[in-house]
C-alpha positions as CSV (number, residue, x, y, z in Angstrom):
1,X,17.5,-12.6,25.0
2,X,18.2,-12.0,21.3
3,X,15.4,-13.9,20.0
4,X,13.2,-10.9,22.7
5,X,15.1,-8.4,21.4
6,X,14.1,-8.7,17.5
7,X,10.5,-8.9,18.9
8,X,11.4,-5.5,20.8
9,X,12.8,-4.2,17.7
10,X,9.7,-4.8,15.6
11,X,7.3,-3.5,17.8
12,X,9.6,0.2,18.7
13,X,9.9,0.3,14.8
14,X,6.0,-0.3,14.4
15,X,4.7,2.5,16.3
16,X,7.1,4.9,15.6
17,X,6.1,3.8,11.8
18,X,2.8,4.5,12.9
19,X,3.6,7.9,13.8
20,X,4.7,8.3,10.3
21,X,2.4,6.8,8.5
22,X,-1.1,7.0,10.0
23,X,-1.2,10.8,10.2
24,X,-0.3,11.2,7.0
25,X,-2.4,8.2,5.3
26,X,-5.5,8.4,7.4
27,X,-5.6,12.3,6.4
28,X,-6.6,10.6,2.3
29,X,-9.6,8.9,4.6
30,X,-10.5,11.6,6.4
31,X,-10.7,14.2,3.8
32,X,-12.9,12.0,2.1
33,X,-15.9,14.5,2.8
34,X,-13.7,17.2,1.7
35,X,-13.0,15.6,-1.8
36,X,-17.0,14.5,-2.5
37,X,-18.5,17.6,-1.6
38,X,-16.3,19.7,-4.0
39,X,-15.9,17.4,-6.5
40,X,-18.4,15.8,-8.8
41,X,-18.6,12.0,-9.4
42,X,-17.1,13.0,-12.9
43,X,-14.3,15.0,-11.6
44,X,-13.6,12.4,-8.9
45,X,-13.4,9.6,-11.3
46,X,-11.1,11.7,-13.3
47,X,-9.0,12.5,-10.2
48,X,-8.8,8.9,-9.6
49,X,-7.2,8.1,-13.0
50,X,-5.0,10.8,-13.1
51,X,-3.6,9.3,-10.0
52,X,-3.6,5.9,-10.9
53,X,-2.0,6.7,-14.0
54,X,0.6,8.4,-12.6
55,X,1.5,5.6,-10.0
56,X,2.1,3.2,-13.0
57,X,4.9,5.8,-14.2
58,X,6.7,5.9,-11.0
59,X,7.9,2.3,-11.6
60,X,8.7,2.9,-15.0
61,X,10.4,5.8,-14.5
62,X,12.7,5.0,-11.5
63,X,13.3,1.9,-13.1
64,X,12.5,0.3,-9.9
65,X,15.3,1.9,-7.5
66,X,13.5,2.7,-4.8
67,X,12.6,-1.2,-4.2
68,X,16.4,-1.5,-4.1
69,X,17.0,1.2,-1.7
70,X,15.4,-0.2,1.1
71,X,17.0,-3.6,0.9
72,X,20.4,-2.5,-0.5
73,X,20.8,0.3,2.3
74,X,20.1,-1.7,5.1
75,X,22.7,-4.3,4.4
76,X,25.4,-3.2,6.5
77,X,27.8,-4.1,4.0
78,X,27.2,-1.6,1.9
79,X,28.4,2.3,1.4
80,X,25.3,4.3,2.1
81,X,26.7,7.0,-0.4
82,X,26.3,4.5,-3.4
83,X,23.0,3.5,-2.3
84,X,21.5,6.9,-2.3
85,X,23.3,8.2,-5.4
86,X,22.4,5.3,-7.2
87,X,19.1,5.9,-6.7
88,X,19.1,9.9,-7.4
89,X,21.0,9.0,-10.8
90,X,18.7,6.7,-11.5
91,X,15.8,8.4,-11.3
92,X,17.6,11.6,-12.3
93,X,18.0,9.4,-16.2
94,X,14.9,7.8,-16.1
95,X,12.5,11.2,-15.7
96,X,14.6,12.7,-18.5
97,X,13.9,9.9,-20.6
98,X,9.9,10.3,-19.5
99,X,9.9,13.7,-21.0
100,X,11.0,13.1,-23.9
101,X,8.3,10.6,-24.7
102,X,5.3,12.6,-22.8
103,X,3.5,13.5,-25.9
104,X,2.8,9.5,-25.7
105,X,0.0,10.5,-22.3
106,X,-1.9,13.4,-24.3
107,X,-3.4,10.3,-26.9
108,X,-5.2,8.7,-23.6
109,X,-8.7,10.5,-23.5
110,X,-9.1,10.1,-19.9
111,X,-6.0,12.2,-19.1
112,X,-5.6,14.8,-21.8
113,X,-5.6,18.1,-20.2
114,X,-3.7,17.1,-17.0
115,X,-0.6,15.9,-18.5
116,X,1.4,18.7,-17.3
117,X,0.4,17.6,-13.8
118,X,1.2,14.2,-13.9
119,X,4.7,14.8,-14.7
120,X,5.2,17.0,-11.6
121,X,3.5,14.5,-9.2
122,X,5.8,11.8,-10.8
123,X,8.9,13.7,-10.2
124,X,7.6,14.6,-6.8
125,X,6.2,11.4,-5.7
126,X,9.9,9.4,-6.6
127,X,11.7,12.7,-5.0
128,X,10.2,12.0,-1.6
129,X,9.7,8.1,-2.0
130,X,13.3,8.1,-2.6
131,X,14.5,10.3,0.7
132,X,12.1,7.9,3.1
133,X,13.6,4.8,1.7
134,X,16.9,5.7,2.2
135,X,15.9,7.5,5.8
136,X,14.2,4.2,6.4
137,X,17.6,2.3,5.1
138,X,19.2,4.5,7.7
139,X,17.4,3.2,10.5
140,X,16.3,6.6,11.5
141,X,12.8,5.6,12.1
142,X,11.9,9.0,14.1
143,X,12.8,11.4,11.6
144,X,10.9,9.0,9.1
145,X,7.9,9.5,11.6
146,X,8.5,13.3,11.7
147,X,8.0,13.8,7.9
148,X,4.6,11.9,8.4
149,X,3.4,14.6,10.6
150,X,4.8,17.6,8.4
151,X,3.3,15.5,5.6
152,X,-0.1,15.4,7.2
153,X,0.4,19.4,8.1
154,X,1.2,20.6,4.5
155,X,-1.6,18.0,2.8
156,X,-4.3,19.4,4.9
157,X,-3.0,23.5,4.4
158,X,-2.2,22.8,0.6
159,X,-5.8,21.4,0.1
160,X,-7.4,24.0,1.7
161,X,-5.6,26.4,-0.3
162,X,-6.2,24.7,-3.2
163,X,-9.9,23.2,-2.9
164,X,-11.8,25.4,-0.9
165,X,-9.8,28.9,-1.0
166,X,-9.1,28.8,-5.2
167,X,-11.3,26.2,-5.8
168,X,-9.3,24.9,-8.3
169,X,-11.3,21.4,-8.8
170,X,-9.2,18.8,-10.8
171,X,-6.2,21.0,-11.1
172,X,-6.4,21.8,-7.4
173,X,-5.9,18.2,-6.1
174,X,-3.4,17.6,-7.5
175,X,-1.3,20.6,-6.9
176,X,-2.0,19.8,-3.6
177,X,-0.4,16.4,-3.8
178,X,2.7,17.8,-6.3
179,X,3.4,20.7,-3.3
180,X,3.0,18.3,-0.3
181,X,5.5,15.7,-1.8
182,X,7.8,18.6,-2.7
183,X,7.9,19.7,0.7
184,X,8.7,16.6,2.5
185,X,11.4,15.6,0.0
186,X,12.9,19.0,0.9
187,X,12.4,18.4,4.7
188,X,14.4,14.9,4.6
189,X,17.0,16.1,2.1
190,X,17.5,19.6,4.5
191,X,16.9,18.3,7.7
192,X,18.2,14.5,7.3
193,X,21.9,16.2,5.6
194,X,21.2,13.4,2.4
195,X,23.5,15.9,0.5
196,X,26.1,14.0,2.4
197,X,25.4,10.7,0.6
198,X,26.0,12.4,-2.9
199,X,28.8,11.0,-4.1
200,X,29.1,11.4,-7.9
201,X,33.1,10.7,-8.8
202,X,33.9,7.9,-6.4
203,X,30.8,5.9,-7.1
204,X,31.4,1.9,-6.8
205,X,29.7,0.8,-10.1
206,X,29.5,-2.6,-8.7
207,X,26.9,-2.0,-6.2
208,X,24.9,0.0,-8.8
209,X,24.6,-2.8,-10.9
210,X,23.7,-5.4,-8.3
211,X,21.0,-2.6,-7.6
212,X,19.7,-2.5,-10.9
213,X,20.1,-6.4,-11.3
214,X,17.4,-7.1,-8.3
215,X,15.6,-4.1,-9.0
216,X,14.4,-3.9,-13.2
217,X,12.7,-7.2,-12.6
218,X,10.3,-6.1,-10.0
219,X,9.6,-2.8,-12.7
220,X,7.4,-5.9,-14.1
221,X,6.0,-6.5,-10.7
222,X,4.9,-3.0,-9.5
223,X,3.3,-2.7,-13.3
224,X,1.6,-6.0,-12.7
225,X,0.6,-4.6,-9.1
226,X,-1.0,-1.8,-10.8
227,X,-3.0,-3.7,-13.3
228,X,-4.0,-6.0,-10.6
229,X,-5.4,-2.5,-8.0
230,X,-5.8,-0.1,-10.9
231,X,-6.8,-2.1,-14.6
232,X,-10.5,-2.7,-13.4
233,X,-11.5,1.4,-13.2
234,X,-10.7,1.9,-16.2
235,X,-13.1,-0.8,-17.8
236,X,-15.2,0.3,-15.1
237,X,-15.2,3.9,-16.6
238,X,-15.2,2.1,-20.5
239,X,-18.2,-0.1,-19.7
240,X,-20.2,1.8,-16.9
241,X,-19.0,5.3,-17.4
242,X,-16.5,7.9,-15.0
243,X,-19.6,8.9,-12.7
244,X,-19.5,4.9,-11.6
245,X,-15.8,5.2,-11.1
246,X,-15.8,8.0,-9.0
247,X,-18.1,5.6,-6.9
248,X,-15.9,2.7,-6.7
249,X,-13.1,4.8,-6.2
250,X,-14.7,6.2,-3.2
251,X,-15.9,2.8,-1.6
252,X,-12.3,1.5,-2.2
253,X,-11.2,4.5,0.7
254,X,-12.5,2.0,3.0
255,X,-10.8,-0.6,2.5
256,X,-7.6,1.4,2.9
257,X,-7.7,1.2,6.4
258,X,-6.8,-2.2,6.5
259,X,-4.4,-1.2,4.2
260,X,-2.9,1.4,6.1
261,X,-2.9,-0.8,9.1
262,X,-1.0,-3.2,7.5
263,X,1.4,-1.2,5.7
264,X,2.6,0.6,8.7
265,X,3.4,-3.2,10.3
266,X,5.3,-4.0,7.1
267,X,7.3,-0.7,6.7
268,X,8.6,-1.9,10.1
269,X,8.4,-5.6,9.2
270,X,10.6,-5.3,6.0
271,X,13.8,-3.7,8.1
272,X,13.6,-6.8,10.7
273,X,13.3,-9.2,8.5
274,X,16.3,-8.3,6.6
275,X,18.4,-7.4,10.1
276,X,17.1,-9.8,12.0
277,X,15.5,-12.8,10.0
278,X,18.4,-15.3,10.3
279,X,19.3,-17.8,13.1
280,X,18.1,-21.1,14.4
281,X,14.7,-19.5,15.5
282,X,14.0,-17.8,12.1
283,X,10.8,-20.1,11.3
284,X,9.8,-19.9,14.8
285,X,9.9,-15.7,14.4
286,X,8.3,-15.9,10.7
287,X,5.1,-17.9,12.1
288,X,4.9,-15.7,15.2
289,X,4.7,-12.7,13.2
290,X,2.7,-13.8,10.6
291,X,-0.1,-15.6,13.0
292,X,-0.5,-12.2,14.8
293,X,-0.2,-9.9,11.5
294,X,-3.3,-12.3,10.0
295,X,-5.2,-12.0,13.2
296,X,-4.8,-8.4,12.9
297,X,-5.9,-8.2,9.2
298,X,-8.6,-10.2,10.2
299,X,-10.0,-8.1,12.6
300,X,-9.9,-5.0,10.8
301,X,-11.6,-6.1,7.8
302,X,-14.6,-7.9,9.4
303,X,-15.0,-4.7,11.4
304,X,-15.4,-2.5,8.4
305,X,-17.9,-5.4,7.1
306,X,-19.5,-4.4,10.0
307,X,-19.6,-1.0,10.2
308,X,-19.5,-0.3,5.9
309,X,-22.7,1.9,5.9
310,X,-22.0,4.0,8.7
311,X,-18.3,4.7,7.7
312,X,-20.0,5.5,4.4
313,X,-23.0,7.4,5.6
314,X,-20.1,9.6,7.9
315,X,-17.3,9.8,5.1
316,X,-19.1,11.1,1.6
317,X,-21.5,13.3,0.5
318,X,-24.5,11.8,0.1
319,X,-24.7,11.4,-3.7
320,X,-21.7,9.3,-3.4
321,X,-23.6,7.3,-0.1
322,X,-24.8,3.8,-2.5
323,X,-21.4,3.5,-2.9
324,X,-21.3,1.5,0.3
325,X,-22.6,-2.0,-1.8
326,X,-19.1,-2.5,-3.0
327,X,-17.2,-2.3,0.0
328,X,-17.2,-5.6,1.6
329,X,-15.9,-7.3,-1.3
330,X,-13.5,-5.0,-1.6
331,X,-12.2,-5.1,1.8
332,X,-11.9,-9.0,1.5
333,X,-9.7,-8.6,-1.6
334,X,-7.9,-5.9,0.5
335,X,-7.4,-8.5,3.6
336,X,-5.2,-11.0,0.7
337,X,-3.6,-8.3,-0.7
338,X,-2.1,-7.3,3.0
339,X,-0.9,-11.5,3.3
340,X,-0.1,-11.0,0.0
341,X,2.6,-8.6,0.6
342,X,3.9,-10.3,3.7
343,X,4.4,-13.1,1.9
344,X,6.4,-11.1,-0.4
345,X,8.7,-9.7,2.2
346,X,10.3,-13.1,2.2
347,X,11.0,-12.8,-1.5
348,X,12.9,-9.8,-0.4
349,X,14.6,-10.9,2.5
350,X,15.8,-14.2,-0.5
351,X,16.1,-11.7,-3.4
352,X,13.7,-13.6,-5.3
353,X,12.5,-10.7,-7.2
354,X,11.4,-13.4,-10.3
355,X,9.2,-15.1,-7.9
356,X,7.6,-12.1,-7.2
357,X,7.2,-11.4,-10.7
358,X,5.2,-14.6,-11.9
359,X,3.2,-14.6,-9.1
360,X,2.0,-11.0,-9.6
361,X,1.9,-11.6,-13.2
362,X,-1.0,-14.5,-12.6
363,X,-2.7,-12.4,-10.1
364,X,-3.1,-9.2,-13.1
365,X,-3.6,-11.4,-15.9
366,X,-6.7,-13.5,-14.1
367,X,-8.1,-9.6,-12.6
368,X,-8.2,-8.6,-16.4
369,X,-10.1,-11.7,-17.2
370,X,-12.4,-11.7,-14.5
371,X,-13.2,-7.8,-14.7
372,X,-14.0,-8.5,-18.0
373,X,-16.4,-11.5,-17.7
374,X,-17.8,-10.0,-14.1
375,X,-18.1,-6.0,-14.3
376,X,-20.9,-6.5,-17.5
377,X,-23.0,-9.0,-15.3
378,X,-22.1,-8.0,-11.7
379,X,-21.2,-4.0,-12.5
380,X,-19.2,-2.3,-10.4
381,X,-19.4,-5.1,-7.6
382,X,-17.8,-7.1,-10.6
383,X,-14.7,-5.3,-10.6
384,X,-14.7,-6.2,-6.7
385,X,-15.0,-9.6,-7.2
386,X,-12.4,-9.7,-9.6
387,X,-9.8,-8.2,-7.3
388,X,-11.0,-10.3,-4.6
389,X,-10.4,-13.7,-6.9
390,X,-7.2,-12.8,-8.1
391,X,-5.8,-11.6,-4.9
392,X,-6.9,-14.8,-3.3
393,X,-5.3,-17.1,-5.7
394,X,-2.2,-15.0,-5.5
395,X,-1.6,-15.8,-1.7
396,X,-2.0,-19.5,-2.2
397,X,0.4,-19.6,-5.2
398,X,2.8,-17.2,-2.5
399,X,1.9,-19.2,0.4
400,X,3.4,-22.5,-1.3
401,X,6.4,-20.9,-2.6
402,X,7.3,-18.8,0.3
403,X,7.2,-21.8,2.1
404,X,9.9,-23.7,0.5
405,X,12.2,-20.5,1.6
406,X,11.1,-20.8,5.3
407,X,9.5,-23.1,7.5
408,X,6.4,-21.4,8.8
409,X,3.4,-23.1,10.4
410,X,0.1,-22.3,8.7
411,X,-3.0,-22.8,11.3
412,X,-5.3,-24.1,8.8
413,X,-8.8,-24.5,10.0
414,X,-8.3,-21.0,11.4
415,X,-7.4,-19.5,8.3
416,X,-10.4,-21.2,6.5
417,X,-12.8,-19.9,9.8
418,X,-11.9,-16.3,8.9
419,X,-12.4,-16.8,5.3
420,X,-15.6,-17.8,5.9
421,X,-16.4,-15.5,8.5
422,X,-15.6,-12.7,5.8
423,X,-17.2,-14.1,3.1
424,X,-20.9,-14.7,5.3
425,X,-20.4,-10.8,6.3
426,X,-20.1,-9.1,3.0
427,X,-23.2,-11.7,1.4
428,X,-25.4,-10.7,4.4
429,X,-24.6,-7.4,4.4
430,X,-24.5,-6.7,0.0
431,X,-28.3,-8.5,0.6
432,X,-29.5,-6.8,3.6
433,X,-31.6,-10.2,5.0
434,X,-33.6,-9.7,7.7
435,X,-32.1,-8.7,11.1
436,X,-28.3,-8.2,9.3
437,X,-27.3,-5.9,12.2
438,X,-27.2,-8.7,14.4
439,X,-25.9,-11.8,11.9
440,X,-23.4,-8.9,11.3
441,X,-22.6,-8.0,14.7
442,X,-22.2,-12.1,16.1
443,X,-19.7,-13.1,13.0
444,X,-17.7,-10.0,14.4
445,X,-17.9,-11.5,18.2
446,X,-16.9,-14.7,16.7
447,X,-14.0,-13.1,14.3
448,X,-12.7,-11.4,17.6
449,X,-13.2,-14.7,19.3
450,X,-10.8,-16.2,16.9
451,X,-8.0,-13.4,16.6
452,X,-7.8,-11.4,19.5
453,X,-6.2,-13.7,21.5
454,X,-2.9,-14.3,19.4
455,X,-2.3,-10.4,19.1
456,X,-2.9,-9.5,22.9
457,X,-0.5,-12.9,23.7
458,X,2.2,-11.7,20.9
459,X,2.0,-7.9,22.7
460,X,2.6,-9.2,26.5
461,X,5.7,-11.5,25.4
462,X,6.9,-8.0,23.6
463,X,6.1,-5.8,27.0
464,X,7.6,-8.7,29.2
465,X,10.5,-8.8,27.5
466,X,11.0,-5.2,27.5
467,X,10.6,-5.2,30.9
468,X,13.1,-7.8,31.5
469,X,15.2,-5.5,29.4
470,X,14.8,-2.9,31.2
C-alpha cells in the first residue's frame, strides 16, 4: 500500500500543479497573436533578449537559492524559518550587489534603453520564484495552484493595459511582466502568512551554509542552461539580424508546450522524489515514472510535428507565419531537454549538483560550436539543429551517469523507435514531399501506437489504487 500511495501522491500533486502552472504558462502561448500583431519582428526580437538577458541574472543574482529552497525545505529535518530567510537574505545581498555594477548592462547594444526594466523584472521574477518554492517546500500544492490562476488573471489585465490600452510596445511588455510577478509575490507572501518564516536573530547559520554549499555550484549550471536555450539568438541576431530572431523566437512558443507539459509533471515529480524516492522499490518507481513521462514527451512532440503549420497559421500574424520551418527541430531538441531535466532530478534527490554542472557545461559549450558552424550554412534552422545536437548528447552523458545512482530499466529499441519516428517527421515536414499530410499523419498513428499504452496502464494502476484507498 505504500508503494500505491507515492503513485497516488504524484498524480494529486500533478494536477493540482497543473492548475497552477498551465493557466498561467499556456497564457505566454496563447497571447502569441496578441504579441505579433502589436509588435514588429524588430521589437519582438528585442523583447526576446531583454528577457533572456534578464533570466541569466536571476541565477547570478540569487546566487542560486531558490534551487536550494525547494530541496532544503522539503527535508523534514529542517526549520522552515531558516530556509525561507536564507533565501530572502540571499537574494536581498545579491540584488544589492547587482546594482551597483548595472552600468556593466548599458555597454550591450541589444539592451541599452531597457536597463531600467530589467532590474525590476529581476527583482520581481526572484521575489515570486522565491514565495512558490518555499510554498512548494511547504507542501501546499493548492495555494501554489491558486497563484497560477491569479497569475494568469493579472498577466492577461496588465497586458491589456499595457499593449493595447497605452500601447506602450517594448516598454509595455515588460511592465506587464514586472507588475504580474509583483502581484503574485505579494499574494503568497499576504495570503500564505511567509512573514511567519522571517526569522532574522535566531537564524541557524549551519543550514545556511549547507544551502549555499549545494546551491553556488549549480549558479554555473543555470548560466550554462541559458547558453545552451538562449546563446544561439544572439548569433542569430549578429549573423542574420533581430527581424530573424523575432522569428525564431516566435517558432520556439511551440515547442513550449511540450515544455510546459513536462514541467508541470516535474514541479510535482521533484517533491516525490525527494519524500518518497527511497525503499526497496525505488528503481522499480524511477523506471515506472520515467517510461510513462517519455511516452508522454513523446507524444506531445510528434503531435506538434504534426500539426506545426496550423498551430502557426492560428498563433501569429502572418508576417511572422514562415516561421513554422523551424519548429520541428526545435521541438525535438525540446523533447531531450524535458528527459534531460528528469534525469537531473536524480542529481537532486543525490545532491550531485557537480554532476549537473559538467554535464550542462558540455551540452553549452558544443551548442556554441555548432551554432557557430550551423546557423551561417543552415540559418536560423541552424541554431535549431544546434540545440537539438547538444541536448541529445546531454541525455546520453545523464542517462549513463544517473544510472550509476539508481537502477532504472531503459527500453531501448523503443527509445530509438521514437527517435526516429521524430526525426522522419520534422525531415518530411521541413521538405514538404509529396503527400506529407498523410506520411505525417501515420508516423503519429504509429508514435501513439508506441506510447499510449504505458501512460493509460500507469493512470489505471494510479485510479485502482485510489479506489482501493478509498
Amino acid at each position: 500500500m505504500e508503494g500505491l500511495n507515492k503513485y497516488r501522491k504524484l498524480i494529486g500533486n500533478t494536477l493540482l500543479m497543473g492548475i497552477g502552472t498551465f493557466s498561467s504558462k499556456i497564457l505566454v502561448f496563447l497571447l502569441m497573436p496578441l504579441y505579433t500583431r502589436v509588435l514588429s519582428k524588430e521589437d519582438y526580437g528585442t523583447v526576446d533578449l531583454l528577457v533572456q538577458m534578464s533570466n541569466l541574472m536571476l541565477p547570478l543574482v540569487s546566487a542560486g537559492i531558490l534551487n536550494a529552497i525547494i530541496r532544503f525545505g522539503l527535508d523534514r529535518s529542517n526549520e522552515k524559518s531558516d530556509v525561507f530567510t536564507t533565501g530572502l537574505l540571499v537574494i536581498g545581498g545579491g540584488f544589492t550587489v547587482f546594482l551597483l555594477f548595472s552600468p556593466l548592462l548599458s555597454v550591450i547594444d541589444s539592451v541599452a534603453g531597457y536597463t531600467r526594466f530589467i532590474y525590476l523584472y529581476v527583482l520581481t521574477s526572484l521575489l515570486r520564484s522565491l514565495c512558490s518554492q518555499f510554498v512548494r517546500a511547504q507542501e501546499r500544492v493548492r495555494l501554489y495552484a491558486l497563484d497560477g490562476v491569479m497569475a494568469t488573471i493579472t498577466v492577461i489585465f496588465f497586458n491589456a493595459l499595457f499593449l493595447v490600452v497605452l500601447r506602450l510596445g517594448i516598454t509595455g511588455y515588460m511592465l506587464a511582466t514586472v507588475a504580474s510577478d509583483f502581484c503574485s509575490a505579494a499574494f503568497l507572501f499576504l495570503y500564505g502568512r511567509l512573514w511567519r518564516f522571517i526569522r532574522l536573530r535566531r537564524q541557524t547559520k549551519g543550514i545556511s551554509r549547507e544551502m549555499l554549499r549545494y546551491s553556488v555550484p549549480l549558479i554555473p549550471t543555470t548560466v550554462f542552461w541559458w547558453i545552451t536555450n538562449v546563446s544561439n539568438r544572439f548569433i542569430v541576431t549578429e549573423i542574420l539580424g533581430a527581424g530573424y530572431n523575432g522569428l525564431y523566437a516566435a517558432s520556439y512558443k511551440v515547442p513550449t508546450v511540450v515544455n510546459l507539459v513536462s514541467n508541470i509533471f516535474i514541479e510535482a515529480w521533484q517533491m516525490s522524489a525527494v519524500t518518497d524516492g527511497e525503499g526497496k522499490d525505488r528503481g522499480r518507481f524511477f523506471s515506472n515514472v520515467l517510461g510513462a513521462f517519455q511516452s508522454v514527451v513523446f507524444l506531445c512532440a510528434s503531435g506538434l510535428i504534426l500539426f506545426c503549420k496550423l498551430i502557426m497559421r492560428l498563433l501569429v500574424a502572418e508576417s511572422y507565419y514562415p516561421a513554422w520551418e523551424y519548429v520541428p527541430i526545435l521541438v525535438m531538441a525540446t523533447a531531450f531537454s524535458c528527459l534531460v531535466t528528469f534525469l537531473g532530478s536524480i542529481y537532486m534527490v543525490e545532491k550531485r549538483s557537480v554532476l549537473a554542472l559538467v554535464t550542462t557545461m558540455v551540452g553549452a559549450g558544443l551548442n556554441v560550436l555548432f551554432s557557430l558552424i550551423f546557423i551561417p550554412f543552415f540559418g536560423v534552422n541552424g541554431a535549431a539543429s544546434a540545440m537539438f545536437v547538444s541536448y541529445f548528447i546531454v541525455f546520453l552523458l545523464r542517462a549513463v551517469t544517473a544510472q550509476r545512482m539508481v537502477k532504472m530499466q531503459w527500453n531501448i529499441p523503443k527509445l530509438i523507435a521514437n527517435i526516429l519516428i521524430l526525426l522522419l517527421q520534422s525531415f518530411i515536414m521541413i521538405q514538404e514531399l509529396p503527400l506529407w499530410i498523410l506520411w505525417e499523419g501515420l508516423l503519429t498513428l504509429l508514435s501513439m501506437a508506441l506510447n499510449l499504452r504505458p501512460v493509460l496502464l500507469q493512470l489505471r494502476q494510479m485510479l485502482q489504487a485510489r479506489r482501493r484507498a478509498s
